[in-house]
N, C-alpha and C positions, 0 to 999 in steps of 0.2 A: 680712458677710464679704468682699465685691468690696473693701470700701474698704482691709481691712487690707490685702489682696492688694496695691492697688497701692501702697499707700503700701511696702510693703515690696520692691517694684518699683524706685520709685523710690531709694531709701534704698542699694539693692545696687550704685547703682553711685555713690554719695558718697562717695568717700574718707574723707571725714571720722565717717560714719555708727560715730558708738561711742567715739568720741575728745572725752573733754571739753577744755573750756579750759586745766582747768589741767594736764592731760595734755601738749596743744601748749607750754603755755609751756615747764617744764619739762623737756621733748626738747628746744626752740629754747636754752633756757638752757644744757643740756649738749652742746648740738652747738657752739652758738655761743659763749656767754659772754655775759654783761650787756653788757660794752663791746662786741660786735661786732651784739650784738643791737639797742643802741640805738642804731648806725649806722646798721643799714639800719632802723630806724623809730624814728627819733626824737619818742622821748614821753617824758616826764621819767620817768613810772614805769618805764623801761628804762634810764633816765640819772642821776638822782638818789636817791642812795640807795636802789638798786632790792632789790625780794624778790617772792615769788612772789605772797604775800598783798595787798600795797599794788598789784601789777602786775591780780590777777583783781577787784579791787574796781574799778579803772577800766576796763578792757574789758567789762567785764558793764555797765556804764552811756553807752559809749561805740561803739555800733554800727561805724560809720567805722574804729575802731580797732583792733574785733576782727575784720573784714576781711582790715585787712592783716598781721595775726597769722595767721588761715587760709590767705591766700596764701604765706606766707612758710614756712610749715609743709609747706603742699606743696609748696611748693616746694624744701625744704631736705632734709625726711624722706622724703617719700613718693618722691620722685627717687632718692633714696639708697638707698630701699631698691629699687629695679625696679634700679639700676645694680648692687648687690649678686646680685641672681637673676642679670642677665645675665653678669656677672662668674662665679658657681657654674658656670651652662648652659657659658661658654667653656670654663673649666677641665675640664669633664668631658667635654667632646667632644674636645679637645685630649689627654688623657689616652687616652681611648678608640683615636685614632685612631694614640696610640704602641705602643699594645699589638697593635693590628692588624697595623703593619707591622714589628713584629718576628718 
């Protein structure tokens, strides 16, 4: 039991804990587009006649590659979404603090 513990220790604080591959690409594909995708990492499966299926056949064989798919994922989503919370948190303090001083 100590082992699942901490392995679930660790896991809680991975962003990525629950998110498969083709989860990420998929968000990266409708945040970004093929074409802006395969800017910021240029691999032919994001550049040449891309799809989701030809894109998870070489990131699952290419360690290096799904790397910079998880950085980029955090960097694109998970960013988005903590800018989104703090964006709610302003509005509603902002709101809160019209009501007061009326």
């Amino acid at each position: 039991m100590g082992i699942v513990e901490t392995r679930d220790e660790t896991q809680a604080n991975n962003p990525l804990h629950g998110i498969t591959l083709e989860q990420m690409v998929k968000r990266l594909v409708g945040h970004l587009g093929w074409k802006d995708l395969g800017e910021r990492i240029a691999i032919r499966c994001f550049t040449s006649d891309p799809s989701i299926k030809s894109s998870l056949k070489f990131l699952r064989k290419t360690p290096w590659a799904r790397k910079k798919v998880e950085a980029l994922y955090l960097a694109a989503i998970v960013k988005q979404k903590r800018l989104g919370r703090t964006k709610r948190r302003s509005s509603s303090r902002s709101g809160s603090e019209k009501g007061s001083g009326e």
